[in-house]
N, C-alpha and C positions, 0 to 999 in steps of 0.2 A: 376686589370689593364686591361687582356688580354679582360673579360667582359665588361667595361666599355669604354672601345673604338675600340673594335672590335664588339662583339654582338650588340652595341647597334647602331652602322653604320649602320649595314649590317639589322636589322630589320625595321629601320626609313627608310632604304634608300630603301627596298624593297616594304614599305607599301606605302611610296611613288610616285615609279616605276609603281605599281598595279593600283594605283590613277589615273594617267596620262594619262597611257594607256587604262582603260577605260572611260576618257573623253574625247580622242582625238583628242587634241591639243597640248601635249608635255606639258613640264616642266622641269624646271631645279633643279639638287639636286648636292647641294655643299656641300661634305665634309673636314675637314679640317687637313691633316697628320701635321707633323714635318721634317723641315729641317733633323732629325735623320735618316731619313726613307730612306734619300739615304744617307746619308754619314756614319749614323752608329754610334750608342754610348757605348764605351767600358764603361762609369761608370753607364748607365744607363740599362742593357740590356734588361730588361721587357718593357720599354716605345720605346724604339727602336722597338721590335719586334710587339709592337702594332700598332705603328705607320705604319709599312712597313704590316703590314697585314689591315690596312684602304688603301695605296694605292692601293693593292691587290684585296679588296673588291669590291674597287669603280670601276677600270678598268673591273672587273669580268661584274659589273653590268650596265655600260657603254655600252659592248660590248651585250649581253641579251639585256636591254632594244632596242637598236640601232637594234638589227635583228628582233626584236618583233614589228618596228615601220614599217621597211619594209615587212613585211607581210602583213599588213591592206592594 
């Protein structure tokens, strides 16, 4: 679980990230959590904590890419 929606955000969305930025002109990279991910699911607790570590991710690399764009 934890692999398949966290590792694999976090490497598409950097390989992406990478892309962008050296052709730049920006890009946009959407990823897609679960309602869980703020509210929290007591029967599911694996897919909760993947989910809330995709919005985790994505902000990490929001904030990265966004200070990477203001340098150039």
């Amino acid at each position: 679980m934890m692999d398949l929606n966290i590792k694999s955000v976090f490497f598409m969305s950097q390989a992406a990230a990478k892309h962008f930025i050296a052709q730049g002109n920006g890009g946009k990279i959407i990823n897609i959590a679960s309602m869980l991910s703020f509210q929290g699911g007591i029967r599911v607790p694996s897919y909760t904590a993947s989910k809330s570590g995709v919005m985790g991710v994505t902000r990490l690399l929001a904030k990265r890419v966004g200070e990477a764009q203001h340098q150039r």
